[in-house]
Structure formats: C-alpha cells, structure tokens
C-alpha positions in Angstrom: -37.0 238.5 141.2 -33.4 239.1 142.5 -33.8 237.2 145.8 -34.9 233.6 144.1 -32.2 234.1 142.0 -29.5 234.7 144.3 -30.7 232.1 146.8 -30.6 228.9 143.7 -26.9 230.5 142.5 -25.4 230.3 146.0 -26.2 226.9 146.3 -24.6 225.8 143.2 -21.8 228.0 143.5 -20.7 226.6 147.1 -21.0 222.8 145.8 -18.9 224.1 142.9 -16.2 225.9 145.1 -16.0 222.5 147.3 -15.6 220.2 144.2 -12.6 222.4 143.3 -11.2 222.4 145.9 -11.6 219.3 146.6 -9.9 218.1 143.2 -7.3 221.1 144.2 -6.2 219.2 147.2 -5.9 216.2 145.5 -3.8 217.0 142.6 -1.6 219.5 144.7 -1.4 215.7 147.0 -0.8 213.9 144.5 1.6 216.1 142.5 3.5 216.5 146.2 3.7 212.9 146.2 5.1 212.8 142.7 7.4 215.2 143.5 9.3 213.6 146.9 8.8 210.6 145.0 11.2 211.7 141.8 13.6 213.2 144.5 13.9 210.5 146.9 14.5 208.4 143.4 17.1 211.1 142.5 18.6 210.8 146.0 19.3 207.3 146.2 20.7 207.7 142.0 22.9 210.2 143.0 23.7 208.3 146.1 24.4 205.1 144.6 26.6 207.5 141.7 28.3 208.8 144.4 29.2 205.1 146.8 30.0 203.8 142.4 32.8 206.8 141.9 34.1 206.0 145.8 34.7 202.4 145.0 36.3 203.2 141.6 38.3 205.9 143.2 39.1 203.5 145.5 39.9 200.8 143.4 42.1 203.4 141.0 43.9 203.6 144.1 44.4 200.5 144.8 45.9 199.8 141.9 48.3 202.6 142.3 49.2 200.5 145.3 49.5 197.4 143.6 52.1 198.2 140.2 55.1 197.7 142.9 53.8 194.3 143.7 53.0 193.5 139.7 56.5 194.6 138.7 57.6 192.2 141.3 55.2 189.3 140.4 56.9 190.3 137.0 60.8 189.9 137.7 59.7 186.5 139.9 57.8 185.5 136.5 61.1 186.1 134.8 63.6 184.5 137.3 61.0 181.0 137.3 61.7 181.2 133.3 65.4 181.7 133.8 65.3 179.1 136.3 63.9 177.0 134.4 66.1 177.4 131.4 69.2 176.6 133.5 67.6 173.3 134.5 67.1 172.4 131.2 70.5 173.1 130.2 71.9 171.4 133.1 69.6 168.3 131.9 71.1 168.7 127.9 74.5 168.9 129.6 74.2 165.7 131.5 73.4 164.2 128.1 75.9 165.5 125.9 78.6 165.2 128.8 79.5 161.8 127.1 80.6 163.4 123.5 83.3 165.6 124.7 86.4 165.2 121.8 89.0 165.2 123.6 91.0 161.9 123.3 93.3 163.4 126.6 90.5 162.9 129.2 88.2 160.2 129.8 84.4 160.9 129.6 82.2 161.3 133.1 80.0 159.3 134.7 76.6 159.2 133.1 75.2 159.6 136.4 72.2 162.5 136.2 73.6 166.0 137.6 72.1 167.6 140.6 74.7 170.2 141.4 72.9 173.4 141.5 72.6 176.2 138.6 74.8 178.3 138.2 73.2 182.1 138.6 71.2 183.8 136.6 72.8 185.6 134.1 75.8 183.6 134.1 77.1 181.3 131.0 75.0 178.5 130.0 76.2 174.8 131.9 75.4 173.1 127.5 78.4 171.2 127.2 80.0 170.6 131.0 80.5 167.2 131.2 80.4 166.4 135.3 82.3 164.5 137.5 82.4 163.5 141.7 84.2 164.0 144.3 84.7 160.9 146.4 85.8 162.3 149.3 85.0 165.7 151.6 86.8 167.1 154.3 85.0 168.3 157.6 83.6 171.6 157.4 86.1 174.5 159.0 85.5 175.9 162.0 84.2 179.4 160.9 80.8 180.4 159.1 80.4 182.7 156.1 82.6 182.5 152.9 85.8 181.1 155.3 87.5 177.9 153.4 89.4 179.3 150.9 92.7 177.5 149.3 94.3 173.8 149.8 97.3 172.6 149.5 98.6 168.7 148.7 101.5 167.8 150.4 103.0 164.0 150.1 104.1 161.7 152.2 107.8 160.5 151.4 107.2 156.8 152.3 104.1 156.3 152.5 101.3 158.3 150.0 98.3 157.0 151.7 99.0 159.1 154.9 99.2 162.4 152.5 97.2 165.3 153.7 95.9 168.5 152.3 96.1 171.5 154.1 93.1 174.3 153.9 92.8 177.8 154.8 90.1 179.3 157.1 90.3 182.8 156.0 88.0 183.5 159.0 90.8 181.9 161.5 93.9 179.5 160.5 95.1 176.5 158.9 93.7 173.2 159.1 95.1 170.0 157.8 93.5 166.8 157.0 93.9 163.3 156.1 92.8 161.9 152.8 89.8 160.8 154.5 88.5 164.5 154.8 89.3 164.0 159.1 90.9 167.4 160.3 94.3 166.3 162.2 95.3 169.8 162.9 94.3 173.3 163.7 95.9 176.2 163.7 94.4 179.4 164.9 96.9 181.2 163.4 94.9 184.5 161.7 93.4 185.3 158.1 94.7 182.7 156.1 93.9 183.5 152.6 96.0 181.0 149.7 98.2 178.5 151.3 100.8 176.8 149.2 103.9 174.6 149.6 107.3 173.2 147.9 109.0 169.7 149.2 113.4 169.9 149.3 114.3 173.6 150.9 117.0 173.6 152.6 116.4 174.4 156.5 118.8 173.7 159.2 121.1 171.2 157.2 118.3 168.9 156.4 115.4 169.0 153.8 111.9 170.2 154.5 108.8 170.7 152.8 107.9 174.5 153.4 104.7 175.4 153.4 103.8 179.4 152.9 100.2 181.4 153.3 99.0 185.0 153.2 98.2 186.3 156.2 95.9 188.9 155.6 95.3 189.6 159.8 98.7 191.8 159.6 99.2 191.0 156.1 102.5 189.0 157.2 103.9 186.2 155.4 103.0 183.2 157.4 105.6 180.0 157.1 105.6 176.4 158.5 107.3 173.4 157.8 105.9 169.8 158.0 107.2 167.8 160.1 106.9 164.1 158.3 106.4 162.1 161.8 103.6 163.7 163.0 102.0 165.0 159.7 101.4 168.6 161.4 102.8 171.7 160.5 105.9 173.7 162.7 106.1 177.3 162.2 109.6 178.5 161.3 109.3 182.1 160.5 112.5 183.9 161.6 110.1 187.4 162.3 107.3 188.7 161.4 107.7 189.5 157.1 105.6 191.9 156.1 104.2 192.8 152.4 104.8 195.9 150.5 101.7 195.5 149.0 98.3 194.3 150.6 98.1 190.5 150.2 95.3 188.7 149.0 96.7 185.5 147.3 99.8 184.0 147.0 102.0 180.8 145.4 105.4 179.3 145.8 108.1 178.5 142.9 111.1 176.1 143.1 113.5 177.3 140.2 115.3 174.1 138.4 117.9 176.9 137.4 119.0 177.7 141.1 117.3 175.5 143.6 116.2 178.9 145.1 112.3 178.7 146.6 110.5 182.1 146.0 106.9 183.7 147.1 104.5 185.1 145.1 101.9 187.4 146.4 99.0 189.0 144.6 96.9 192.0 145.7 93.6 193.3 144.8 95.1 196.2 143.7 96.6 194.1 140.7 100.2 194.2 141.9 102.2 191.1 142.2 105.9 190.7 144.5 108.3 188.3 144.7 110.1 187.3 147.3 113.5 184.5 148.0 112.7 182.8 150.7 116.4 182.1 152.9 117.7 179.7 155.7 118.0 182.0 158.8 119.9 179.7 161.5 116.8 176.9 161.1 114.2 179.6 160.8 112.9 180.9 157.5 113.6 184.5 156.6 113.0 186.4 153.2 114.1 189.4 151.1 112.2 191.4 148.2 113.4 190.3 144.5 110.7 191.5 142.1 107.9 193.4 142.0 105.1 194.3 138.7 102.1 195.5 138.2 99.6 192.9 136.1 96.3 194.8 136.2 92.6 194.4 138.4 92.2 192.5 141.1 94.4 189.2 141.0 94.7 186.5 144.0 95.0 182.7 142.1 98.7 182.3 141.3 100.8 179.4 140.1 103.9 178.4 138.8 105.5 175.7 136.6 108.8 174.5 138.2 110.1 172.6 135.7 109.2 175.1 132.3 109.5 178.4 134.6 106.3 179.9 134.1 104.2 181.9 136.5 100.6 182.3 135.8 98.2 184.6 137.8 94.4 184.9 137.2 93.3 188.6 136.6 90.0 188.1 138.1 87.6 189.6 135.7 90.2 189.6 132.5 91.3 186.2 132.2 94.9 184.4 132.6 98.5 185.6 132.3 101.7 184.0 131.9 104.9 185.6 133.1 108.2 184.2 133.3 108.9 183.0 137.2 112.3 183.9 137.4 113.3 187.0 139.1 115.1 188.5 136.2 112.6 188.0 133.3 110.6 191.0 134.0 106.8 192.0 133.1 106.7 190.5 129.8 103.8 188.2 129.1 100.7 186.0 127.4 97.4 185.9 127.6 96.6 182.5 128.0 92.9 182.9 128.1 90.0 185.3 128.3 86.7 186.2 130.5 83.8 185.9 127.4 85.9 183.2 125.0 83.2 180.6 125.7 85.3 178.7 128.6 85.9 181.6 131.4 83.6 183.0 133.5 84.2 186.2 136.3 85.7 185.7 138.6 89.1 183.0 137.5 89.7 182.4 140.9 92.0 179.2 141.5 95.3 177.7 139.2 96.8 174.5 139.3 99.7 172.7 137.6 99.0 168.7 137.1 102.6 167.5 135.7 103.1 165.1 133.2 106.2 163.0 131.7 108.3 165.0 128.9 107.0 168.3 130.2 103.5 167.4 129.3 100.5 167.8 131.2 97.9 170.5 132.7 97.2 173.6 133.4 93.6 173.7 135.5 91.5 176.7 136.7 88.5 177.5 138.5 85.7 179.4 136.4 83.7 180.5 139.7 81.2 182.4 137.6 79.9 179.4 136.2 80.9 177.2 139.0 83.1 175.1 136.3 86.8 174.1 136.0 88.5 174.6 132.9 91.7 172.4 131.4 94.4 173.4 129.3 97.6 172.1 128.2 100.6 172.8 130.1 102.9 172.9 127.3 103.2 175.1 124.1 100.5 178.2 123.9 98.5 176.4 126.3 95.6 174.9 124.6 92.4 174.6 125.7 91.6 170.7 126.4 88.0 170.8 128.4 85.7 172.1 131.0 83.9 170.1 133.9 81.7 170.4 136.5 81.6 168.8 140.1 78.0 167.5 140.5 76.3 165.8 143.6 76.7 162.0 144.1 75.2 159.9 146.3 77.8 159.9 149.2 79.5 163.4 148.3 77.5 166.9 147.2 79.3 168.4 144.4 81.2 172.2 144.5 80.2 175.2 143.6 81.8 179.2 143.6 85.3 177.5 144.0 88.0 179.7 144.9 91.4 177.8 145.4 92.0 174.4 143.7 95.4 172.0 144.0 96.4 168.6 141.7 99.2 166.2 142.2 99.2 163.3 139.6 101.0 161.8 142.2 99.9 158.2 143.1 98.6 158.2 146.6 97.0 154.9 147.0 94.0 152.8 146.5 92.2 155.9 146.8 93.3 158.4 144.3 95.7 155.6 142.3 96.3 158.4 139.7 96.3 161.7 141.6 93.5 163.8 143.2 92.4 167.3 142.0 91.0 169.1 145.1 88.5 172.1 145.0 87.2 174.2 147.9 83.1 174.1 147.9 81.4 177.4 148.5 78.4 175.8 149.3 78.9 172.9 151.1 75.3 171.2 152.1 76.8 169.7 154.9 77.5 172.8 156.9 80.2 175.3 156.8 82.2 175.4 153.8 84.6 172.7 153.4 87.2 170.8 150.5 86.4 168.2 147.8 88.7 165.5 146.6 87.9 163.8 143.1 89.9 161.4 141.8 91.6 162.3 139.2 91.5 159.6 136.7 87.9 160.5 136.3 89.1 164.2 134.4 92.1 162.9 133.4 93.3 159.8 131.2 
C-alpha cells in the first residue's frame, strides 16, 4: 500500500513544485521590472529637480548680475524724464518769451528756440525770452574750454572797422573784425579776461590800453592799439607780476583823477588794484589796494562815470564796491545765486551806458546758460533775463564766461550797440564769440 501511494504523490508534488516556481519567477520578474522601473522614473525626477534648481540657481544669479544694469536702466529712465521736462519748458518759454513786462526792452523774436537745455538739475528755462546773435567770430586756435573773455574797442573815425578782441586762455589774444574774421594773433600765453580803456596818456599822445591776465607767469599783460592798423602793440615796461594768483581781471578810468587802474580777481576770493603809469612810452604799474571779497571770483567790472566796481562771487552772487582806491571794502549785494534770476557759476559783467547816468548792468548766469539785466542806476534793479538761441545763420551760446556791451553806434550792423558773449559750445568747432545786436535786448 505505501509504494502506490508514493509513486501518484510524487507526481503531483513535482507538477506543483514547477507551477511555483514557475509563478515565483514571474512575479520576482515582474516585481524586478517594477522596481528599475520606479527608480529609473525616480532618476530622471530627481534629475530633472536637480537641471530645475541649476537653472534657477542660475538664473538667481543672474539677476545678481543684472541690479547694476537695472539701477542704470533706472537713472537713464530718469535723465529721458528730465530731459524731457527741460524741452518742454524750453517750448513754454519760447511762448511766453513775448509777455515779458518790462517797458525798458523790446520783446524777442518769436522765432521757435533750439538752443540746447540747460543741465539737469539746473533752474528751469519758463520765462527766458530768446534772442540771436547775427554774427560769430572764427573759432580760436586751441581746443577744450579756451575762448574765454572779449573786449569792444572803437574805432575813432570810423565805427564800422571796430573790432573785438578775445582771449584764448589755451594760447593768446586774438582780435577780430565785426565780421567775426580774426585780423590778429598773438601767441602771447594764458590769456584769461582781457579788458581795455580809450584816452591814457602814453608817450605825449592818447591811447587806448588794452590790459589781460596772464595766468602763464601770472604777469600783467598790456598792449595798446594802434588805430591804423587795428592790431594791438605791447607796451609793458617789465614783466608786472601779481601778488595774488590771477584769474580775472577789469580796467577803471576814474572821472575824479583821470588815473586808469587794474583790477584782478583770484580764485582764492582776493581782489588788487593796481595804477597803471606812463614809463618813458611804456606802461608800468604800482599796487594801490588790495581786499578780500570771499569764494572764488574772476568777472569784474566797473562804472566809470558813478565809480562802482562790481565783481561776481561765483557761487554767491554780485558785489558792489566803491572803485576808487580810497573807499575801502565796504559793499552791496546786488544779487544772489537761488533769487529766481542767478544761477552758479555768475561768470561775466558788463556795463551798457546810458544818457543821465542811466543804463545797464548785464551778467552771465552760466548755470542756466542765461544773461540777466539790471539797472545801472540806484539799488540796481532787476530789468530781465534772456537767452541766446540758435538761428538760421548763427547757433546760439551757451556756458558763457566773459561778456562785453558798448551802446555805441557802430554801423549798419549793430546801429544801437552790440552785446558780445563767448559760446562754450560753439557747433561750429572750437569755441568762439557771439555778437547780437543789441536793439534786440535793449530798447
């Protein structure tokens, strides 16, 4: 009985054992395949995690990078608005240019302005009437910020051949016709403000004398013009040295003693005077005054006829002082940087005479690339500020430094005077001189 038995178990029990493992293999297969299945998934997640935090990493560190450049793309956002801004007010200001109020000065040309804005920061152009300059002179020799200060001087027969002379502050003197053609060059050294005063007495004879800082070996440079030939002579009797450094300068003929003086101003805010004396036909001078005003000053002027001498304290304003060499350091504020009219740095002063001891008393505003009138009498009122704007023959002037005026009449041309401006950016070159006739700022 145990032998049939075991023989019919065996059987089964193999067919069992190879089902089992048959279905073994297969799960453990298919549970294998599972498996590498769910990590290669896995892999390519955590891959594809890992390339995702590169990039951002990555792009967090590219914009790191990038906040210099959008703070930039900021402040250029900013300057197009401010631009823009002064455009617009340069547009109002050609529009209400023809309401000015004061019954003095006659009103502009209604011409649009092109000049260009003044920078950013600086005072709003509402309210600058503009006018033209006719006539330009060449550009001077040297590059850079060189053309500084001019000088009128007039003909005494004939006031169409009456030039104005320029300094090169890079070089010399120049003079030039009222055309704008240079006639003369003089390579002289670091001309800074040039000025001049017609009836000294030189030699026996009357001359016009014509004075400028020389800020090569800080000397006091002198000429004289000589009338036939419209050029300048020099006629210094030695080489006169400053006491202080030199940076601007003017000339004053008293009406009490006939006696020419020198001013010169320094950046260090000091201010001499000097006589200027007849040396055998040469021109010597001696040391009369000497004050302190304050910061930096250069534009000087003075008022023959009333006395006055007025110096620009470039980043405070104007100050008048008695020109005489005996009236000491008392003085007026005429007018401040931050009143509305005067802009940093008051460069430029000028003296147009009128009849009765009338007339004006002109400046240039160089931070706002304006000109600014007052009256020449009295407390010095203010009249009106202008602008020189581009024309169709002439570009207008800008960052003006030295200015002149004579109310003389010296022709068809300038019938009722000419006010004359140095042009910091002339587009025609190197820096150069503008002449505007002055009927058009003055009535």
């Amino acid at each position: 009985m145990n032998e049939p038995t075991k023989k019919t178990f065996g059987g089964k029990q193999w067919l069992l054992v190879v089902l089992a493992l048959f279905l073994a293999v297969a799960v453990a297969s298919e549970k294998a395949s599972a498996g590498f299945q769910f990590s290669d998934s896995s892999d390519k997640k955590s891959e594809k995690k890992k390339k995702e935090e590169k990039k951002k990493s990555k792009s967090d560190d590219d914009d790191d990078d990038d906040d210099d450049d959008d703070e930039q793309k900021d402040r250029e956002k900013e300057a197009r608005k401010a631009e823009k801004a002064l455009k617009e007010a340069n547009e109002k200001a050609a529009k209400e240019s023809k309401k000015t109020d004061s019954k003095a000065l006659t009103k502009s040309s209604s011409r649009p302005a092109s000049a260009p804005a003044p920078p950013a920061g600086a005072a709003s152009v509402a309210g600058l009437e503009a006018v033209y300059a006719t006539v330009e002179t060449e550009p001077v020799p040297s590059g850079g910020d060189a053309a500084d200060d001019p000088a009128i001087w007039i003909h005494p027969t004939d006031p169409t051949l009456s030039t104005i002379i320029g300094t090169n502050k890079q070089g010399g003197l120049a003079v030039y016709d009222l055309s704008g053609k240079q006639i003369q060059y003089l390579a002289d050294g670091l001309m800074d403000n040039v000025d001049l005063r017609e009836g000294f007495m030189l030699g026996g004879q009357k001359v016009a004398i014509v004075a400028a800082s020389n800020r090569k070996d800080n000397s006091i440079a002198l000429y004289k013009v000589n009338p036939a030939t419209r050029q300048l002579e020099n006629v210094a009797a030695r080489s006169i040295k400053h006491t202080v450094t030199a940076y601007g300068m003017c000339l004053f003929r008293s009406e009490k003693s006939g006696k020419v003086f020198y001013f010169a101003t320094s950046k260090s805010g000091d201010v001499e005077q000097w006589e200027l004396l007849d040396a055998n036909g040469k021109v010597d001078a001696k040391k009369v005054r000497n004050f302190k005003v304050g910061g930096v000053v250069e534009g000087c002027v003075t008022d023959d006829q009333l006395g006055h001498f007025y110096v620009s304290e470039e980043a405070v304003g104007i100050w008048k002082y008695g020109a005489e060499p005996e009236t000491g350091t008392t003085r007026t504020q005429v007018a401040k940087v931050g009143d509305g009219n005067l802009f940093a740095d008051v460069e430029g002063l000028a003296i147009a005479y009128g009849a009765d001891g009338k007339g004006y008393l002109m400046v240039s505003s160089q931070g706002n690339y304006s000109y600014v009138v007052y009256r020449r009498e009295g407390n010095n009122e203010f009249v009106k500020k202008f602008r020189i704007a581009d024309s169709d023959q002439v570009d207008g002037a800008e960052e003006t430094d030295g200015i002149d005026v004579t109310t003389a009449n010296l022709g068809p041309a300038f019938p009722n005077g000419v006010f004359v401006v140095q042009d910091g950016f002339n587009n025609n070159g190197n820096q150069n001189f503008k002449l505007v006739p002055l009927q058009l700022i003055i009535k």
